[in-house]
PyMOL Python script that loads the backbone (N, CA, C, O; Angstrom):
from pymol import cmd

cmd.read_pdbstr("""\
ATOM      1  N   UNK A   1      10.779  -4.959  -7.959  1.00  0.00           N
ATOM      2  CA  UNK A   1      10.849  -5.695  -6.715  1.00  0.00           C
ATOM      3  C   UNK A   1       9.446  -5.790  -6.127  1.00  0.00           C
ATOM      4  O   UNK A   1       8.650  -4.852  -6.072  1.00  0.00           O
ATOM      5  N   UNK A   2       9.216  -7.145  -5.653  1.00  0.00           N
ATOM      6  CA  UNK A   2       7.829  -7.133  -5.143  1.00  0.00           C
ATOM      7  C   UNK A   2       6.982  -6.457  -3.741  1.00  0.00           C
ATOM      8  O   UNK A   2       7.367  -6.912  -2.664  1.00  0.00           O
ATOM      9  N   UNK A   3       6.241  -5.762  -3.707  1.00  0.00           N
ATOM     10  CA  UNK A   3       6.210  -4.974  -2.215  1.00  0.00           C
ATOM     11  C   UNK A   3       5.929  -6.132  -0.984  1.00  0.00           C
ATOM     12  O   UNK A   3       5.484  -7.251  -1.241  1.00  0.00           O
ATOM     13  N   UNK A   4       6.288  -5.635   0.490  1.00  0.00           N
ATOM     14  CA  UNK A   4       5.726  -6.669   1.141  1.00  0.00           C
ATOM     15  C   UNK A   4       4.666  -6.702   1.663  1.00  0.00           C
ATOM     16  O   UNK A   4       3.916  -5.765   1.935  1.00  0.00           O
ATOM     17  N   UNK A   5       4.493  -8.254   1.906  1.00  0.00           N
ATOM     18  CA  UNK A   5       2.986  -8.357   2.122  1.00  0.00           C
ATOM     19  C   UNK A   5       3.030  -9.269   3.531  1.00  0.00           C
ATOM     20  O   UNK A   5       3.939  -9.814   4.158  1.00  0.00           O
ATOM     21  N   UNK A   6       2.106  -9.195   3.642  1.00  0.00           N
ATOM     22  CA  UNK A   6       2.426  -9.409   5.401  1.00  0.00           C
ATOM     23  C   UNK A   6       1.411 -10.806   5.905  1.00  0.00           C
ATOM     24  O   UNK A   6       0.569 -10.984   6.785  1.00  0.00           O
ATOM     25  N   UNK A   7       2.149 -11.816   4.586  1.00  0.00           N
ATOM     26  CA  UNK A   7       1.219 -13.008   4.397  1.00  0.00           C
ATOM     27  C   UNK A   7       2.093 -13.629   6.019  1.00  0.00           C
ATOM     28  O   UNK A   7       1.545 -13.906   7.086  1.00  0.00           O
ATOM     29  N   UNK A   8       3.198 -13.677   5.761  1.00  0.00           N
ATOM     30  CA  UNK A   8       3.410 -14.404   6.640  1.00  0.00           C
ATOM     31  C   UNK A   8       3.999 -14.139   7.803  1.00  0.00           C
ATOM     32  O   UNK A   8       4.651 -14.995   8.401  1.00  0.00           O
ATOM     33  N   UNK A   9       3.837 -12.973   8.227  1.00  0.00           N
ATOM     34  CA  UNK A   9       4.158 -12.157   9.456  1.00  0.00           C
ATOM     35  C   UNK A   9       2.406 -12.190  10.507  1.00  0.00           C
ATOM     36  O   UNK A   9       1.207 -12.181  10.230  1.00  0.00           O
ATOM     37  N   UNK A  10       3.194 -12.228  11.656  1.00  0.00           N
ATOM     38  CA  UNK A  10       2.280 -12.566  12.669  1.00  0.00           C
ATOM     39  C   UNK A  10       2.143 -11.221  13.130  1.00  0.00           C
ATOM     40  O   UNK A  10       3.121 -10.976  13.837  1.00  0.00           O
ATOM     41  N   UNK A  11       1.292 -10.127  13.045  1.00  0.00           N
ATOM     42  CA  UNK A  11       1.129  -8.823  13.276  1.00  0.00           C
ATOM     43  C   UNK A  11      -0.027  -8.339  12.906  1.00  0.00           C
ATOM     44  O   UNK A  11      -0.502  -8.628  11.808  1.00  0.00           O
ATOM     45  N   UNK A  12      -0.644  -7.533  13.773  1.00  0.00           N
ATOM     46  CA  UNK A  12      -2.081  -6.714  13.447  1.00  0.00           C
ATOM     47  C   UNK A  12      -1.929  -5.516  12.544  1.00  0.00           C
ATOM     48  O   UNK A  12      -0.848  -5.031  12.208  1.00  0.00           O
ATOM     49  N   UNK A  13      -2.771  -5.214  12.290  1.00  0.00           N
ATOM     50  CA  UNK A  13      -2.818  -4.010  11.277  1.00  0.00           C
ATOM     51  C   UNK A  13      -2.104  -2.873  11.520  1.00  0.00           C
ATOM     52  O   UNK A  13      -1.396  -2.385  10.639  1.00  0.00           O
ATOM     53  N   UNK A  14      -2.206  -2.372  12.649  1.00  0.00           N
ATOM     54  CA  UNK A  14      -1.671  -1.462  13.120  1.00  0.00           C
ATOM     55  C   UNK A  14       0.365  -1.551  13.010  1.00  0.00           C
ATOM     56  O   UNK A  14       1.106  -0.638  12.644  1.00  0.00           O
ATOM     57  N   UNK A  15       0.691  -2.691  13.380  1.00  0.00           N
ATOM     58  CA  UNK A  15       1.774  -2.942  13.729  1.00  0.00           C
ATOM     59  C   UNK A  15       2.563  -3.116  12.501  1.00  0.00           C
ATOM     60  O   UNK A  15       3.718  -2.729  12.320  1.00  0.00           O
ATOM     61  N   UNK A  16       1.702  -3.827  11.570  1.00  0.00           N
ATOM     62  CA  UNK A  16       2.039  -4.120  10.022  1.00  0.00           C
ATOM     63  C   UNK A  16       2.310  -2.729   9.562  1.00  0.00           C
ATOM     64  O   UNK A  16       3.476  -2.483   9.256  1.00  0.00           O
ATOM     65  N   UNK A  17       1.435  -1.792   9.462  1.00  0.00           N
ATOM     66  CA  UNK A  17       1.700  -0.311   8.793  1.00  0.00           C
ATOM     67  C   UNK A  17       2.648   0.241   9.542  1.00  0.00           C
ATOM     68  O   UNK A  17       2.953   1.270   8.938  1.00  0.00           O
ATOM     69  N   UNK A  18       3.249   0.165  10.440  1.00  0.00           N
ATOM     70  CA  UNK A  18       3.897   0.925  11.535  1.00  0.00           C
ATOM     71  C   UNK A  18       5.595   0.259  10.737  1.00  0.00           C
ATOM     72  O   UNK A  18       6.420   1.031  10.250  1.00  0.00           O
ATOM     73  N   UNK A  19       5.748  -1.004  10.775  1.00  0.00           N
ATOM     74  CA  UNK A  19       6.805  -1.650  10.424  1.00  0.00           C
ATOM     75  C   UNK A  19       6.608  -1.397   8.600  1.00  0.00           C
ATOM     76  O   UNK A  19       7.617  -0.842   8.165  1.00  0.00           O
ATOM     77  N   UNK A  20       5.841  -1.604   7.792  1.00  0.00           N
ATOM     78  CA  UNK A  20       5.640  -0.837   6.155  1.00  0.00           C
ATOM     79  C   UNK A  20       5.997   0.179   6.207  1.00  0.00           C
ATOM     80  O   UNK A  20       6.720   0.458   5.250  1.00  0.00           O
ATOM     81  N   UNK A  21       5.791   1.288   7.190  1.00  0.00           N
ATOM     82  CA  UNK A  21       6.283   2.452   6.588  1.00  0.00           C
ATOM     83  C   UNK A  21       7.660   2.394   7.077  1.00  0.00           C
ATOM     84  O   UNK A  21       8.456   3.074   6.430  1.00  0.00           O
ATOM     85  N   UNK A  22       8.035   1.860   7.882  1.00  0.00           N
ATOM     86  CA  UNK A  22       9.680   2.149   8.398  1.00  0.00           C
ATOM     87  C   UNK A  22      10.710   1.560   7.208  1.00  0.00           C
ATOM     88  O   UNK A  22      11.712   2.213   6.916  1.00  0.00           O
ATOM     89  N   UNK A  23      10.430   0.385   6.587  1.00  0.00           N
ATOM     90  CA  UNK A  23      11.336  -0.346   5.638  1.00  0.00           C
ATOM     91  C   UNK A  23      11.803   0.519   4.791  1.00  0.00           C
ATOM     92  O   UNK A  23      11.004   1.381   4.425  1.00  0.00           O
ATOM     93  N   UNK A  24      13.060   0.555   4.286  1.00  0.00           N
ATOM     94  CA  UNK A  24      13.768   1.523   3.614  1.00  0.00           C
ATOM     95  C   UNK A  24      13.253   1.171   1.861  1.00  0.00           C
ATOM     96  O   UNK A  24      13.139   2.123   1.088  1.00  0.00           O
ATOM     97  N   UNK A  25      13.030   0.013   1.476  1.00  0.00           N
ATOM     98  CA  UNK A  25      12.460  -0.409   0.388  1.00  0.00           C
ATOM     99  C   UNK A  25      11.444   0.563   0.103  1.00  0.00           C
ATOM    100  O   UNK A  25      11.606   1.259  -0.899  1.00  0.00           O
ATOM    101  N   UNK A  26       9.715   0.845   1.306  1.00  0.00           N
ATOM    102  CA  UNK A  26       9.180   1.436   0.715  1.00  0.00           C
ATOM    103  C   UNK A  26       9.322   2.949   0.647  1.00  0.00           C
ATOM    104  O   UNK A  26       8.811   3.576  -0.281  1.00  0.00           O
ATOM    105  N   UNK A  27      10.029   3.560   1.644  1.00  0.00           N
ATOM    106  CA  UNK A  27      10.710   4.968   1.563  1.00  0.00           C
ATOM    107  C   UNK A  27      10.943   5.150   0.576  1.00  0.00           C
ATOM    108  O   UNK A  27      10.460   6.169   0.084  1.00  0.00           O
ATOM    109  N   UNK A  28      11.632   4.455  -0.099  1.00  0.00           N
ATOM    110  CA  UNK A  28      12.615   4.225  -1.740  1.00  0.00           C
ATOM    111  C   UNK A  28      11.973   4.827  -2.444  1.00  0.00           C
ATOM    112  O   UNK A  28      12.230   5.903  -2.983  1.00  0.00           O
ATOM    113  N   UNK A  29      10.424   3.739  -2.560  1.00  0.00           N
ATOM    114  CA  UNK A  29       9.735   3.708  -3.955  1.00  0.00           C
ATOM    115  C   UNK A  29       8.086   4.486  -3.698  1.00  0.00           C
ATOM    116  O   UNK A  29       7.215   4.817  -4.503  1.00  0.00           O
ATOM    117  N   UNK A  30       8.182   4.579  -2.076  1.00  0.00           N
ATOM    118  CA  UNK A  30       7.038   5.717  -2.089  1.00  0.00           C
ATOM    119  C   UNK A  30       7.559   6.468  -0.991  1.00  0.00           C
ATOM    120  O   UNK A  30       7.501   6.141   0.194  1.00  0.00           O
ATOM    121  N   UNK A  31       8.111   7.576  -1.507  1.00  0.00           N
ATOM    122  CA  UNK A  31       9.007   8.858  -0.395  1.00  0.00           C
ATOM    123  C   UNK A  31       7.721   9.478   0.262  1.00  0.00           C
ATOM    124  O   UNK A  31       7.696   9.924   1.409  1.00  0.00           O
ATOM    125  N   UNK A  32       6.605   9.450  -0.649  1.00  0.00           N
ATOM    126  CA  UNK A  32       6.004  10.445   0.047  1.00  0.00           C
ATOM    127  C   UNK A  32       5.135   9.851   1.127  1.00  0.00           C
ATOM    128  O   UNK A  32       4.635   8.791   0.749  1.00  0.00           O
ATOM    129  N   UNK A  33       4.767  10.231   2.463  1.00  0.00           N
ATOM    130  CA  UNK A  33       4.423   9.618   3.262  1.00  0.00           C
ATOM    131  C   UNK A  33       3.045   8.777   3.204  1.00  0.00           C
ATOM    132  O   UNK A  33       2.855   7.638   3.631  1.00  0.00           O
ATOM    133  N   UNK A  34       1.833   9.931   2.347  1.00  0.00           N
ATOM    134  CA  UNK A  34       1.163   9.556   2.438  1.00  0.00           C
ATOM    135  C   UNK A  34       0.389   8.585   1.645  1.00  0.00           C
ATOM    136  O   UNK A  34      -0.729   8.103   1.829  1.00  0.00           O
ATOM    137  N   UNK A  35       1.524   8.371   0.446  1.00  0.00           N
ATOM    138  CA  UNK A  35       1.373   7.877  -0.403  1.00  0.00           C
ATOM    139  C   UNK A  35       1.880   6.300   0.291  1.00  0.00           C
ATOM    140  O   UNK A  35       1.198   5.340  -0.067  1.00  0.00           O
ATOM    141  N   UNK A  36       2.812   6.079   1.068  1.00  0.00           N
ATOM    142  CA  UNK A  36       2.958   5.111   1.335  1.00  0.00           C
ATOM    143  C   UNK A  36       2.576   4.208   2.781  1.00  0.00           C
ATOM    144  O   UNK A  36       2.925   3.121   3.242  1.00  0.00           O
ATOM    145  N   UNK A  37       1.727   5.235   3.169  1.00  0.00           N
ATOM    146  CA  UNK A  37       0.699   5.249   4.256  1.00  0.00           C
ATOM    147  C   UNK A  37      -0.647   4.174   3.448  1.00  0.00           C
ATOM    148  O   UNK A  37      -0.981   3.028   3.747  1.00  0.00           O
ATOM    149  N   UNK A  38      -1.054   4.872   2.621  1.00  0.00           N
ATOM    150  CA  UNK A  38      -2.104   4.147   2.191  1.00  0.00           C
ATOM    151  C   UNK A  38      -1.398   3.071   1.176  1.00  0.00           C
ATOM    152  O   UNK A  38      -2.287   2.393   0.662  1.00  0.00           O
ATOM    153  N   UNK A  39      -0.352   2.763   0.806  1.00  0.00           N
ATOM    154  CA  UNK A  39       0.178   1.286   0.139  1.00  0.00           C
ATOM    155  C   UNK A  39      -0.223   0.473   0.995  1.00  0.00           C
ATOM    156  O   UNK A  39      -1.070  -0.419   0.948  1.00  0.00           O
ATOM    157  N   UNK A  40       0.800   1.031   2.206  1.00  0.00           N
ATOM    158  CA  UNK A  40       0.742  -0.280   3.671  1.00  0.00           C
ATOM    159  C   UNK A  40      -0.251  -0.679   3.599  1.00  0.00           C
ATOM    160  O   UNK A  40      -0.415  -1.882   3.397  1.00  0.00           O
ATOM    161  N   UNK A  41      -1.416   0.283   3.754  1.00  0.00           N
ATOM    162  CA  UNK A  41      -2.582  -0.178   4.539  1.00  0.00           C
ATOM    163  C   UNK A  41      -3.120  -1.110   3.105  1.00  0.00           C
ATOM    164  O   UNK A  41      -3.244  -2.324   3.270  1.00  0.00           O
ATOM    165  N   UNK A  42      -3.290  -0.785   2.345  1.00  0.00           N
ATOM    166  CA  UNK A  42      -3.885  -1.553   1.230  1.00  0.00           C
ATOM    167  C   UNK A  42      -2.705  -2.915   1.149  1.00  0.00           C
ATOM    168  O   UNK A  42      -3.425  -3.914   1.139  1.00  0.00           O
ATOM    169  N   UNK A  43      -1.707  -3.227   1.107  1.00  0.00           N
ATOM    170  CA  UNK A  43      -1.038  -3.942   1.454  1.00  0.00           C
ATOM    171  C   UNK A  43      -1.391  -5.542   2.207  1.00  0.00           C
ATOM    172  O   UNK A  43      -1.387  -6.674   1.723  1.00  0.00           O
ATOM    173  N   UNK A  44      -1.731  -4.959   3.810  1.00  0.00           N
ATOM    174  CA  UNK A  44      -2.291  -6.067   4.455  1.00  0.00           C
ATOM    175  C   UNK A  44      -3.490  -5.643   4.004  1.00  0.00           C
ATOM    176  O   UNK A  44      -4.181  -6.463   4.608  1.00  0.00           O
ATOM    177  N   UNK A  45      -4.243  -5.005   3.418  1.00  0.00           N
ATOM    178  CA  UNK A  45      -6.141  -5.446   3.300  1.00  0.00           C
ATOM    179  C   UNK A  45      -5.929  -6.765   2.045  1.00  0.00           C
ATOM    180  O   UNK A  45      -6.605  -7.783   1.898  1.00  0.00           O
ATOM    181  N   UNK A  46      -5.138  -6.445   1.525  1.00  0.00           N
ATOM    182  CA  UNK A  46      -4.500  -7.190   0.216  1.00  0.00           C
ATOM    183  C   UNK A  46      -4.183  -8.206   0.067  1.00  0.00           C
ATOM    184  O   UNK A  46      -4.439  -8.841  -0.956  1.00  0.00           O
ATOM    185  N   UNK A  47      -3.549  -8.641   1.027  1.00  0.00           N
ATOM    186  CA  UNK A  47      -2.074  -9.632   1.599  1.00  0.00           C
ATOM    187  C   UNK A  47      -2.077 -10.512   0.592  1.00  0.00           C
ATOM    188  O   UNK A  47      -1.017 -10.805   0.040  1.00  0.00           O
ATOM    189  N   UNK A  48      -3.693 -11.257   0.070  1.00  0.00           N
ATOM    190  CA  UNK A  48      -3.870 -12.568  -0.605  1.00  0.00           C
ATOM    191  C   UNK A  48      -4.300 -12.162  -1.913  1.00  0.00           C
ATOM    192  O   UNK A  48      -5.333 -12.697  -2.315  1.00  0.00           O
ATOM    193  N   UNK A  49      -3.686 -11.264  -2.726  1.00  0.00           N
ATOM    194  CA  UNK A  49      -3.679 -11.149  -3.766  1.00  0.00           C
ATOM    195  C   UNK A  49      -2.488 -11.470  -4.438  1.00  0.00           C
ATOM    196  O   UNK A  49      -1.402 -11.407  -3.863  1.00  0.00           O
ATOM    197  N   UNK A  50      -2.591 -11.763  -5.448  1.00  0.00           N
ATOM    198  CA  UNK A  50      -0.993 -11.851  -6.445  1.00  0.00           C
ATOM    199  C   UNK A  50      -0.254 -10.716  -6.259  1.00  0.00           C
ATOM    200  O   UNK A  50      -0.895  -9.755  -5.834  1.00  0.00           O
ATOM    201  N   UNK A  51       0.881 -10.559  -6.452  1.00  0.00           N
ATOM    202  CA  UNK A  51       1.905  -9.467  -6.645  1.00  0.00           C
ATOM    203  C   UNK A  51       1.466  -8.692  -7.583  1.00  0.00           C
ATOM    204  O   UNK A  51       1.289  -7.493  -7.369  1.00  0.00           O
ATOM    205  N   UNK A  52       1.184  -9.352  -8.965  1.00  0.00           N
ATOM    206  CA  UNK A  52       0.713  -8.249  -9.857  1.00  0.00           C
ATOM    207  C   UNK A  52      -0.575  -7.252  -9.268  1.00  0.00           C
ATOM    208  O   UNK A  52      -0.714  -6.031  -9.333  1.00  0.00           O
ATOM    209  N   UNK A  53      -1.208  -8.026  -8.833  1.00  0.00           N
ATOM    210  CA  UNK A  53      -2.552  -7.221  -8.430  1.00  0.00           C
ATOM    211  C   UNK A  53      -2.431  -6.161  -7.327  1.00  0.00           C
ATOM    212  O   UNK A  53      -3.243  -5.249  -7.180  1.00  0.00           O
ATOM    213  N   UNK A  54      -1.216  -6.386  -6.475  1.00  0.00           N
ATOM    214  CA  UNK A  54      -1.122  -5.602  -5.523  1.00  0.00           C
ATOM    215  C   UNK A  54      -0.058  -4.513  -5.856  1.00  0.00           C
ATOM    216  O   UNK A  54      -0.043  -3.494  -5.165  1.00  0.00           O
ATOM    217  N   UNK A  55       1.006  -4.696  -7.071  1.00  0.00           N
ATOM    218  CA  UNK A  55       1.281  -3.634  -7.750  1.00  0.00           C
ATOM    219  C   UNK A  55       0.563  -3.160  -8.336  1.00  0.00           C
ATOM    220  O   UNK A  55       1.082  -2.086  -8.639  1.00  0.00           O
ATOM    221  N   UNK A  56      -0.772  -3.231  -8.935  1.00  0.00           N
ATOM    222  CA  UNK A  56      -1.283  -2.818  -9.963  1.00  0.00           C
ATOM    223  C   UNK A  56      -2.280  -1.634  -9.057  1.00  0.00           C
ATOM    224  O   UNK A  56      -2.427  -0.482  -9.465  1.00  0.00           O
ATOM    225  N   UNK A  57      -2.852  -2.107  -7.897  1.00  0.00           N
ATOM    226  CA  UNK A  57      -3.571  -1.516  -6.785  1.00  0.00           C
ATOM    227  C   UNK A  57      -2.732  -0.452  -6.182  1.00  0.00           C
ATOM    228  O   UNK A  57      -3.393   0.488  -5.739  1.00  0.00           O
ATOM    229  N   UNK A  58      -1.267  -0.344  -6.033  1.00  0.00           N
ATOM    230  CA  UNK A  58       0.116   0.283  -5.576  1.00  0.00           C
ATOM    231  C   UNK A  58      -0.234   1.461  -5.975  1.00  0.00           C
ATOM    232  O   UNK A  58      -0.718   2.388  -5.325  1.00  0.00           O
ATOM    233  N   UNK A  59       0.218   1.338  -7.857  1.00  0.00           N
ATOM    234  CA  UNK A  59       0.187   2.472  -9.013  1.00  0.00           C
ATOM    235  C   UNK A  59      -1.109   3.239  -8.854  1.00  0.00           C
ATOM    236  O   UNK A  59      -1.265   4.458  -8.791  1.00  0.00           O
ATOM    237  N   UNK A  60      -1.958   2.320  -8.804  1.00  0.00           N
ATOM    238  CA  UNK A  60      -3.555   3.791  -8.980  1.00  0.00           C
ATOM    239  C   UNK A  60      -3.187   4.029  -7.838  1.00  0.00           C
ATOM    240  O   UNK A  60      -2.534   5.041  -8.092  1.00  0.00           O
ATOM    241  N   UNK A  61      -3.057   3.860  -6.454  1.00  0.00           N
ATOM    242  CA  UNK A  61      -3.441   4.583  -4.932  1.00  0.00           C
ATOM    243  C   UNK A  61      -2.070   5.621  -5.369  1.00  0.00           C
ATOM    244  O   UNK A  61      -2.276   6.738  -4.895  1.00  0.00           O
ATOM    245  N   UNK A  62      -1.313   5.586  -5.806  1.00  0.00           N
ATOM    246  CA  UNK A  62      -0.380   6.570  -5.891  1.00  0.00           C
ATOM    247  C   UNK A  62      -0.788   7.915  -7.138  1.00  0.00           C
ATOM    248  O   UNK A  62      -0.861   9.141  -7.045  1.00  0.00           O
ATOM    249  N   UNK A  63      -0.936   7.188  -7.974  1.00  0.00           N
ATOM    250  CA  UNK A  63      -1.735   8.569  -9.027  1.00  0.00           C
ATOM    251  C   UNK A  63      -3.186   8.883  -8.847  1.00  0.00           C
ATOM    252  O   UNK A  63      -3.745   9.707  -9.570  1.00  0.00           O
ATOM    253  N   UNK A  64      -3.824   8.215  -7.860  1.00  0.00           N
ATOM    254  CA  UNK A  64      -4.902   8.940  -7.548  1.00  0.00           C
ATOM    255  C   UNK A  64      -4.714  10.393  -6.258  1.00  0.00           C
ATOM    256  O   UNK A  64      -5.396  11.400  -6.062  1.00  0.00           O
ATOM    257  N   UNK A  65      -3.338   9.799  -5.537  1.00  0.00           N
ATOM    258  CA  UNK A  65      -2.942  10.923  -4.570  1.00  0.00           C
ATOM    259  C   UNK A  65      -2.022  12.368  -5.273  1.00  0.00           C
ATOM    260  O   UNK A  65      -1.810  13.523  -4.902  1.00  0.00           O
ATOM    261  N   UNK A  66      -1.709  11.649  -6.298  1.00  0.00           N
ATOM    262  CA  UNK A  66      -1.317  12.859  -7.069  1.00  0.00           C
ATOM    263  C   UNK A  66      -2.174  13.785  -7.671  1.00  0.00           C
ATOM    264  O   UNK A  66      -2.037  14.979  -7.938  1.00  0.00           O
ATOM    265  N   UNK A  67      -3.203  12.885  -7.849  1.00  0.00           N
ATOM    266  CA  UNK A  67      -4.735  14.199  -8.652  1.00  0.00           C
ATOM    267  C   UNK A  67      -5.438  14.694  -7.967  1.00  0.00           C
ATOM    268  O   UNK A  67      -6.403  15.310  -8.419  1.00  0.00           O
ATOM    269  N   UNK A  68      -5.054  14.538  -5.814  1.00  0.00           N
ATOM    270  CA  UNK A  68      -5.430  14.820  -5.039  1.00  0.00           C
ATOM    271  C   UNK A  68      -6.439  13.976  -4.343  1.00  0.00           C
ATOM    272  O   UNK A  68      -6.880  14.453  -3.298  1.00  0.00           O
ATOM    273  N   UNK A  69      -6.730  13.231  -4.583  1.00  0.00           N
ATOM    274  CA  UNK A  69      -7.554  12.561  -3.411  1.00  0.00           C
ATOM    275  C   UNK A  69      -7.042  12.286  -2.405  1.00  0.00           C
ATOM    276  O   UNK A  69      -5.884  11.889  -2.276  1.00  0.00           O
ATOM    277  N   UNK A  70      -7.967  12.490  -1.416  1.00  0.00           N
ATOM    278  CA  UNK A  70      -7.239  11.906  -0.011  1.00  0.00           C
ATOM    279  C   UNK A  70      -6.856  10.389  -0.119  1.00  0.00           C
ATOM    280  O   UNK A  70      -7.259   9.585  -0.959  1.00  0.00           O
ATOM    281  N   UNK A  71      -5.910  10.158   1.015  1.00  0.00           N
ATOM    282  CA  UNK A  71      -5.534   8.841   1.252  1.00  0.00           C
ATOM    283  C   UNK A  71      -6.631   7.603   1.111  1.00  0.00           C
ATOM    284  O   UNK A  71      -6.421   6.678   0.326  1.00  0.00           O
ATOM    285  N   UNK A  72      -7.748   7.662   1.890  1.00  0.00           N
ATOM    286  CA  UNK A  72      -8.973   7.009   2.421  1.00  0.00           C
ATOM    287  C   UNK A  72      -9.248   6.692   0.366  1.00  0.00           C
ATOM    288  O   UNK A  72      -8.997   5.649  -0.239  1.00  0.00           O
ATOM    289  N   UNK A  73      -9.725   7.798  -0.125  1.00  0.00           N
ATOM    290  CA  UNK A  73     -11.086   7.723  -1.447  1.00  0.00           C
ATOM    291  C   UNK A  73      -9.229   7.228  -2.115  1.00  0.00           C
ATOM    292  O   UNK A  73      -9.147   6.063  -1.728  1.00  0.00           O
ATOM    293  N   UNK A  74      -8.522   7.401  -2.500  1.00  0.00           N
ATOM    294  CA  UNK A  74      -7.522   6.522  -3.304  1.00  0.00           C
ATOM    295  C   UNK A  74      -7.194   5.488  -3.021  1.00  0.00           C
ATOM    296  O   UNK A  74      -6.537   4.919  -3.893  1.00  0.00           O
ATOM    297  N   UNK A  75      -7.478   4.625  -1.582  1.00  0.00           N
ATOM    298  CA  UNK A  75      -7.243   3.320  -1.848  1.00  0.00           C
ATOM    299  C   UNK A  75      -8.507   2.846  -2.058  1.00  0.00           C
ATOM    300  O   UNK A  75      -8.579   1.730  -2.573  1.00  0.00           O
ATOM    301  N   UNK A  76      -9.815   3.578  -1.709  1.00  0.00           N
ATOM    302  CA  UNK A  76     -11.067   2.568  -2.011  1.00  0.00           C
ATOM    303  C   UNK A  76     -11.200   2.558  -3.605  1.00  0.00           C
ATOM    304  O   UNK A  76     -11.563   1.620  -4.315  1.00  0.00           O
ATOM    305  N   UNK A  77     -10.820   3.813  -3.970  1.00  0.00           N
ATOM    306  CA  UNK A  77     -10.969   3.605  -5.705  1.00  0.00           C
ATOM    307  C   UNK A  77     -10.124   2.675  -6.242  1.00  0.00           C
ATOM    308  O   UNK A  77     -10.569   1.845  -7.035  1.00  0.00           O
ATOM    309  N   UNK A  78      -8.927   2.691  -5.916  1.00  0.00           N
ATOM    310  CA  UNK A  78      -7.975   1.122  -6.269  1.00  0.00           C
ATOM    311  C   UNK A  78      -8.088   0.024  -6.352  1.00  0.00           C
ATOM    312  O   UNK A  78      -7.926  -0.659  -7.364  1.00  0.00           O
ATOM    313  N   UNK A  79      -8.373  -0.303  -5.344  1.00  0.00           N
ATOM    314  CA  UNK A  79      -9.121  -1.660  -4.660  1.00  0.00           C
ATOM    315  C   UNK A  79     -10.598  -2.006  -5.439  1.00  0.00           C
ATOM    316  O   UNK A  79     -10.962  -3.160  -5.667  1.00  0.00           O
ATOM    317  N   UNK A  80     -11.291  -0.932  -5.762  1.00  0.00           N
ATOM    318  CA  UNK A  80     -12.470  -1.313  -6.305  1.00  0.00           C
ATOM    319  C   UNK A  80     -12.167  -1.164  -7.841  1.00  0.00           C
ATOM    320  O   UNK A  80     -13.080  -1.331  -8.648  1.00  0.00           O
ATOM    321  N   UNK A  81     -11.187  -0.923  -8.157  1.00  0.00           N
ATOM    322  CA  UNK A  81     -11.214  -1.238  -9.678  1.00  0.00           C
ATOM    323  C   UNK A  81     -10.256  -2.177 -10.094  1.00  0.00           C
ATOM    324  O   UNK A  81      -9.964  -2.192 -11.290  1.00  0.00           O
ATOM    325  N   UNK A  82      -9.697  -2.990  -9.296  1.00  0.00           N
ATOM    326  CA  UNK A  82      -8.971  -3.864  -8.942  1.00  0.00           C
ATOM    327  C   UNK A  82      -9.520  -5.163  -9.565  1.00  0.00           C
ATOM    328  O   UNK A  82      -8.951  -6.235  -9.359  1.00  0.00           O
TER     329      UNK A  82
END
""", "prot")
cmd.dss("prot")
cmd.show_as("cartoon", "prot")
cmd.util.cbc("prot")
cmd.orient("prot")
């Protein structure tokens, strides 16, 4: 299922992550908070990427939080190898 992206929602950053983390979709598929703390946010930095690319950006920010990086250095490493 494709994550959402907040192409066409009228909302600031703040408000976007606030409403991303509440959706039961991403609870689902990222339980852990902080893991889906930094989706959101990479999410709208994202918005105008393909789906693939923003799953593909999803997966590393999530196994980079598993090998411990903080939230912050796992989405910049994502995004930059993106």
């Amino acid at each position: 299922m494709p994550l959402p992206t907040p192409a066409n929602i009228d909302r600031d950053q703040a408000a976007w992550v606030s409403w991303c983390m509440s959706i039961d979709q991403m609870k689902r598929e990222f339980p852990n908070n902080d893991q889906r703390l930094a989706v959101c946010h990479s999410q709208f930095r994202n918005r105008n990427k393909r789906p693939t690319e923003q799953r593909a950006i999803a997966t590393t920010i999530v196994k980079k939080i598993e090998e411990g990086y903080s939230v912050s250095a796992a989405v910049v490493i994502a995004e930059n190898l993106a």
